[in-house]
C-alpha positions, -999 to +999 in steps of 0.1 A: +864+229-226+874+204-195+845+217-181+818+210-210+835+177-218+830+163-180+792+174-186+789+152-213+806+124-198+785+125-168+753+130-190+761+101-214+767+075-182+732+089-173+716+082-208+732+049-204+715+048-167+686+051-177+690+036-211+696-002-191+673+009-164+643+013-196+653-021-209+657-038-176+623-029-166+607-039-204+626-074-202+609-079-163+577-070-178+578-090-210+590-119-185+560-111-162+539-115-195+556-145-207+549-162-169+514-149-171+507-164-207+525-198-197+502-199-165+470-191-183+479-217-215+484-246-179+454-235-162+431-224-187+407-209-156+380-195-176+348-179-167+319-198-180+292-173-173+287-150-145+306-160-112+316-194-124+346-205-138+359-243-147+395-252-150+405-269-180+430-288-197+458-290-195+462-287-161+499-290-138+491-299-105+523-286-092+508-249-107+479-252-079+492-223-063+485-207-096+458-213-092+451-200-059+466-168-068+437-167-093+413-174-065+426-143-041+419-118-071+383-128-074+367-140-040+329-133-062+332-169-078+302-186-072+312-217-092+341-236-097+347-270-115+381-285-108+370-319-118+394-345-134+428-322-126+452-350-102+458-320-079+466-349-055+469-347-016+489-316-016+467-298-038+439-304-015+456-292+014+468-261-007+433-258-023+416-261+017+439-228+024+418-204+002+384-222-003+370-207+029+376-171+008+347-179-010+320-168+004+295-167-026+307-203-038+273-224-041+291-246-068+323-272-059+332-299-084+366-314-073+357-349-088+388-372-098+417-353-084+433-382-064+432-364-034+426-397-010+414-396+027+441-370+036+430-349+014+396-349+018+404-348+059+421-309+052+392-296+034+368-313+059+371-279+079+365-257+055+337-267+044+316-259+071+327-224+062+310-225+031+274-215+045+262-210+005+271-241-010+244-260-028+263-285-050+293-305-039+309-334-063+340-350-040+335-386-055+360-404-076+389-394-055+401-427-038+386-416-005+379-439+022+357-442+049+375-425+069+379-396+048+342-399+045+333-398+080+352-361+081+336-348+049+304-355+068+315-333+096+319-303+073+286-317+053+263-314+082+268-280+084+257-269+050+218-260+053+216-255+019+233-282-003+209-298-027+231-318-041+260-347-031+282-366-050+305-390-029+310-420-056+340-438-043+345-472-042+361-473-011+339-455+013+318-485+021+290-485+045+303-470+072+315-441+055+282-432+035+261-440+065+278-404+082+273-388+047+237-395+044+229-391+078+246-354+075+222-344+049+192-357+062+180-325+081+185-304+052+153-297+042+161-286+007+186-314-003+176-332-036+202-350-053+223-380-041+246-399-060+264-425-041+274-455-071+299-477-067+306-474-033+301-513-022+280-505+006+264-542+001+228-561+013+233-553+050+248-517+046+215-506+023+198-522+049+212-504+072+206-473+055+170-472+044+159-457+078+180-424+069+176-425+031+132-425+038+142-391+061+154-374+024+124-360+021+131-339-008+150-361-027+140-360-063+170-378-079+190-413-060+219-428-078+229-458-058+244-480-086+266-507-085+267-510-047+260-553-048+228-546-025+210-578-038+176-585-037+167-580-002+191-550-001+162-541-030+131-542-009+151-530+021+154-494-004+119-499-021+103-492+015+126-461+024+114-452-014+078-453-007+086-419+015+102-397-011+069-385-029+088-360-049+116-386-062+119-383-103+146-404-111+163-438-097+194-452-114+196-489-095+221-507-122+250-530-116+233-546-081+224-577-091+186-572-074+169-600-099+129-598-106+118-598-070+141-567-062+124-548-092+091-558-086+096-540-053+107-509-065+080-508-091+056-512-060+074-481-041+072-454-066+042-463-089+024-434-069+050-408-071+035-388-097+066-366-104+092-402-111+102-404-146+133-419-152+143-453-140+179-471-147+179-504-136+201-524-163+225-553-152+206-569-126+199-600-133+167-599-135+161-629-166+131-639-187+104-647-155+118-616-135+109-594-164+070-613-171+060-610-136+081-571-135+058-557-162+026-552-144+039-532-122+062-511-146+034-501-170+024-484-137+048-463-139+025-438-163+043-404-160+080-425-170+099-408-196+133-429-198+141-468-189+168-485-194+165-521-188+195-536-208+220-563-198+194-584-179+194-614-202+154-612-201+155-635-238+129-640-259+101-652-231+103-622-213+108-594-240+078-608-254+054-596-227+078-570-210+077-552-244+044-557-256+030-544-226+055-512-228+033-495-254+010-482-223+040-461-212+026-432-236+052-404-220+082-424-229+108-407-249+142-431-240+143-468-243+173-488-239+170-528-240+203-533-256+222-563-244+195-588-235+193-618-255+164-609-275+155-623-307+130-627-334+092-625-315+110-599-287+115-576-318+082-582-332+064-575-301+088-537-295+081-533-333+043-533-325+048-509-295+069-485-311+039-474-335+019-464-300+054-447-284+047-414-302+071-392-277+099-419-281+131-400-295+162-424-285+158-464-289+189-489-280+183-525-289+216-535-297+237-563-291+204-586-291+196-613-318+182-602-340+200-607-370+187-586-399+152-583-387+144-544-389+118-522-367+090-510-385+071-487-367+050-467-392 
């Protein structure tokens, strides 16, 4: 009987072994779960479509190694969009550590993450290691020309980017001087978008010579850089190079008639350009009258927006009865520009020959309660 009691004793502490053992290892694994479902609901890193994924909202940045973790299981991403997450400096640096394990990444879109000149000087490196890249969008991230000057480094090695966005208002000239002149031997490199990055008269000056060497560029954002009107004609003869270039957006740099007059000169025998942005620049009633010979060019032009240029009355008048020759137009904005009861008349009139025109913006003019008839 001793003996058979010991048995049980011994077997019941082993039932109760493995009894604890059972529900230690369900509460680690129902913790594990918890962790994983916490770290998915932060991250949200989500395939789009094949290869690419895009990180949404909301997003910790001190969970960036979470993220990287995610990375390491699946080097096949091909596109990742990381855009508008504050990872900061030390995200960079962290992010710079497993980047380079990409080796099928084409798409990068770290836009808006605060990562300043430090952290765009630790991912400077890697990049070069990231031979399939065609898109990169590093702008909005309080970069400055320093900063810019490394990206560059990593930038010149990429033989296939197409695209570049550096927007950052303090890169200045000297910093997007190295990025375009990294990109200029690419032969395949179409898209750059450098806005707001106060490069000035002299810098776009400066920069025409490298900017005519794009030779493939179809699409140049250079808004709200404050290059003026010579800065204007400086560009407009770079422009006259790019035969392929489709779409300009020159807004926000004050460039007046003269400076648009010039442009309209450089690209009116580009037969692939179709979209021109050149609102707030000053260009006023006379700017816009002696302007619109030269736009209604421009036949293959799809979309211009022309608003915020206090053109009044005077110049809407001709500028807009003259726009009616623009048969492929499909997008007008003139919003903003001081317009009243004749400058309505005369884009009134128009509209009945625009006949592809889907999206119209007149507001903010005076016109009081005049309406558009167009049929």
């Amino acid at each position: 009987l001793l003996q058979k009691e010991k048995i049980k004793t011994v077997l019941a502490k082993a039932i109760d072994i493995i009894k604890n053992e059972k529900e230690r290892i369900i509460k680690k694994e129902r913790k594990q779960a918890q962790k994983d479902k916490e770290e998915t609901k932060l991250m949200k890193l989500e395939p789009k479509e094949n290869g690419s994924f895009s990180l949404g909202k909301p997003f910790l940045k001190d969970n960036i190694m979470g993220l990287i973790h995610k990375i390491k299981k699946d080097d096949t991403i091909n596109e990742l969009d990381l855009s508008n997450q504050k990872i900061g400096c030390e995200g960079a640096k962290a992010l710079a550590s497993v980047l380079a394990e990409l080796k099928s990444l084409s798409v990068l879109n770290i836009k808006c993450n605060e990562i300043g000149s430090e952290g765009a000087i630790s991912l400077a490196p890697v990049l070069k290691e990231l031979k399939t890249l065609t898109q990169l969008d590093i702008g909005h991230n309080s970069i400055d020309k320093n900063g810019a000057i490394a990206l560059a480094s990593g930038i010149k090695e990429l033989q296939f980017l197409t695209k570049l966005d550096v927007s950052d208002k303090d890169i200045r000239y000297e910093g997007t001087r190295e990025l375009v002149l990294a990109v200029k031997e690419h032969k395949s490199f179409a898209e750059l978008i450098i806005k707001n990055t106060h490069i000035g008269n002299e810098g776009v000056i400066a920069l025409s010579s490298a900017i005519k060497e794009l030779k493939a560029l179809t699409i140049l954002n250079i808004g709200g850089n404050e290059i003026g009107t010579e800065g204007a004609i400086a560009l407009a003869n770079a422009l006259k190079e790019l035969k392929f270039l489709a779409k300009l957006d020159i807004n926000c740099n004050d460039i007046k008639g003269k400076g648009a007059i010039a442009l309209a000169l450089a690209v009116r025998e580009h037969q692939l350009f179709t979209e021109l942005i050149i609102s707030s620049n000053n260009i006023g009633g006379e700017g816009a009258a002696a302007f619109t010979p030269f736009l209604i060019e421009l036949k293959s032009l799809t979309k211009l927006f022309i608003s915020n240029n206090d053109i009044g009355d005077e110049g809407a008048t001709v500028l807009l009865s003259a726009i009616k020759e623009l048969k492929s137009l499909t997008k007008l904005d003139v919003g903003s520009n001081g317009i009243g009861i004749e400058g309505v008349i005369a884009l009134g009139l128009s509209l009945k020959e625009l006949k592809l025109l889907t999206m119209l913006a007149y507001n903010s003019n005076y016109i009081g309660s005049c309406l558009l008839y167009t049929s």
